[in-house]
N, C-alpha and C positions, 0 to 999 in steps of 0.2 A: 536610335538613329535620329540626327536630328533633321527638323523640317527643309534646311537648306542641301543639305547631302541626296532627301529625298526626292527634292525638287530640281536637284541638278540632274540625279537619275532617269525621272519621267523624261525630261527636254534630251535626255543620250539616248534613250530608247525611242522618243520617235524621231530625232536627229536618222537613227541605225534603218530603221523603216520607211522612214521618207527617200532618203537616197536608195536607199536597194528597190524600190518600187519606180524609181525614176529611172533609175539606172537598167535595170531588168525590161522595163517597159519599151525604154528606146532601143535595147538591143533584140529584144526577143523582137518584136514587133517591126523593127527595122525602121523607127519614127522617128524624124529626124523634130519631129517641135513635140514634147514632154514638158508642159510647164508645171511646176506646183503650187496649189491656190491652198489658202488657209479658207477650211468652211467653221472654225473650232464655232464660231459664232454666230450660224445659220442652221448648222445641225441644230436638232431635237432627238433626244434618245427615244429610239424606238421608228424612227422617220424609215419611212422605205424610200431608198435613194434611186433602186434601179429593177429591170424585170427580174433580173435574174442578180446570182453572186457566187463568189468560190470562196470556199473555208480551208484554212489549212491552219494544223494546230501545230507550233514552234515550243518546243517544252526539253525539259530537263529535271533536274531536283532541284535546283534552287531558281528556276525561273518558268511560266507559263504565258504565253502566248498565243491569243488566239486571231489570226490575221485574215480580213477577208477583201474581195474584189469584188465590187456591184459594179455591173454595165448592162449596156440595151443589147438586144441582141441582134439588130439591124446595124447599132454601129460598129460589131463586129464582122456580120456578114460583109458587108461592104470592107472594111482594112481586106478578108479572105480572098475576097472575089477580084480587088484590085491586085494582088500580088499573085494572082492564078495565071497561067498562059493563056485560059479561055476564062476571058472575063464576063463570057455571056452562062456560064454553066453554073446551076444552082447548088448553091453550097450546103451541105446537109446542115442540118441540128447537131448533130454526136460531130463535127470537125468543129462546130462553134465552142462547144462543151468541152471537146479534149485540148482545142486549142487555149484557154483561158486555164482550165486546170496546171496544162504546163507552165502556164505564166505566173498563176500560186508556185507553182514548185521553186521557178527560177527566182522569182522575190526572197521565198522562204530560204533556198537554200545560199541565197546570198547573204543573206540574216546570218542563217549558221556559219559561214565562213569567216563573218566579222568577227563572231563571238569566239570561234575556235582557236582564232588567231592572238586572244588574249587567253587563252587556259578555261575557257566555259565551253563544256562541250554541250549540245543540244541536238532534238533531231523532231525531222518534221513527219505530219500524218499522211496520208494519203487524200490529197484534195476532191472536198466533197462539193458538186454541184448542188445550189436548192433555188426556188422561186425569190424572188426578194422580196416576198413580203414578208418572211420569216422572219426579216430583223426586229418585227416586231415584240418578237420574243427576248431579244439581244438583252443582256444585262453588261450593264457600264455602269455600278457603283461603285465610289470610288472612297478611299481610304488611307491615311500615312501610316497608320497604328492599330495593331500590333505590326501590321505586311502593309506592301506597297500595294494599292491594286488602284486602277485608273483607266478608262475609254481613251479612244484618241479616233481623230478623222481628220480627213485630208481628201483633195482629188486631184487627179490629174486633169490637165485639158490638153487634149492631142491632136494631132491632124485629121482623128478619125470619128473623135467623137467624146466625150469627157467619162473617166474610170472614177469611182468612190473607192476610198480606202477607209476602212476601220480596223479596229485591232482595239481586244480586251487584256491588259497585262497583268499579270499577278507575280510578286517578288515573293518567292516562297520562304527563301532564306534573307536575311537583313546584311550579312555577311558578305556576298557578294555583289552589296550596293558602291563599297570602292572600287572594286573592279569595275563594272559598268561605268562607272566616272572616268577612271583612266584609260579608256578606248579612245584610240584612235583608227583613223581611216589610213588606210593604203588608197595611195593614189591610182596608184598601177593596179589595181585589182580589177576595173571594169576592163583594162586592155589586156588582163591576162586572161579573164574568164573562157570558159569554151564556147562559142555560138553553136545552137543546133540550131540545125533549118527546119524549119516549121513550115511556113509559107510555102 
């Protein structure tokens, strides 16, 4: 496979994860300013970005995925508390945790909708909450030959308070690197999704 195919691949892969996490983000969350900041050049591997983070593992045979969400956990209480009727009532720990989990799901599962849409079926883990200092552990070595494998990060900055994205990719098969190139977006897909109310 050559260098350019590979490199067109990485930029469609986090092309497919950038917008699902922007997109997910303003809908689940109901936020109307979701901007996307390149940190590729401020990160450090192994940096802890946030207190907390959600892991959720996007896989298949020919492709691995491991995507995660670091945030504070005050600038989640606070998005909860503002969209609550009683904005004076203390918001537990497990609604901050189950709330973020589902927001892994709905990134994750709009990942797989992309890909399903082109003949790559994938399925996702069940999103694991951990501290954020765990990233310290995080492996992002990256590689063109024999497999694709590559780190990636990004963040959101929102109304509520700014989200870290990272994600570890591994191309298991080299085969399904043209497909990944030939993806495109549906436009209509974020007005067709189904919103659950969360908040």
């Amino acid at each position: 496979m050559s260098d350019s195919s590979s490199d067109e691949a990485r930029a469609k892969l986090g092309e497919i994860l950038r917008t699902a996490s922007v997109s997910q983000v303003s809908q689940f969350a109901r936020c109307d300013k979701v901007d996307l900041v390149d940190i590729t050049r401020e990160y450090t591997v192994g940096q802890v970005l946030s207190n907390y983070m959600i892991l959720v593992a996007i896989s298949g045979s020919p492709l691995q995925m491991l995507f995660k969400i670091h945030y504070n956990e005050d600038d989640i209480c606070a998005l909860l508390r503002s969209k609550a009727s009683n904005q004076d009532a203390a918001v537990p720990a497990q609604k901050i945790i189950d709330f973020m989990k589902e927001l892994g799901n709905q990134v994750s599962g709009h990942v797989c909708r992309v890909f399903a849409s082109h003949e790559i079926m994938l399925g996702i883990s069940i999103p694991l909450s951990v501290r954020g200092y765990n990233e310290i552990y995080s492996e992002y070595s990256e590689k063109k030959a024999p497999l694709l494998k590559f780190g990636d990060y990004w963040a959101l900055d929102t109304s509520f308070g700014t989200l870290y994205c990272t994600s570890y990719i591994e191309v298991m098969d080299n085969n399904i690197i043209p497909l990944i190139n030939g993806i495109t977006f549906d436009t209509q897909e974020d007005e067709d999704d189904d919103e659950i109310d969360f908040l």
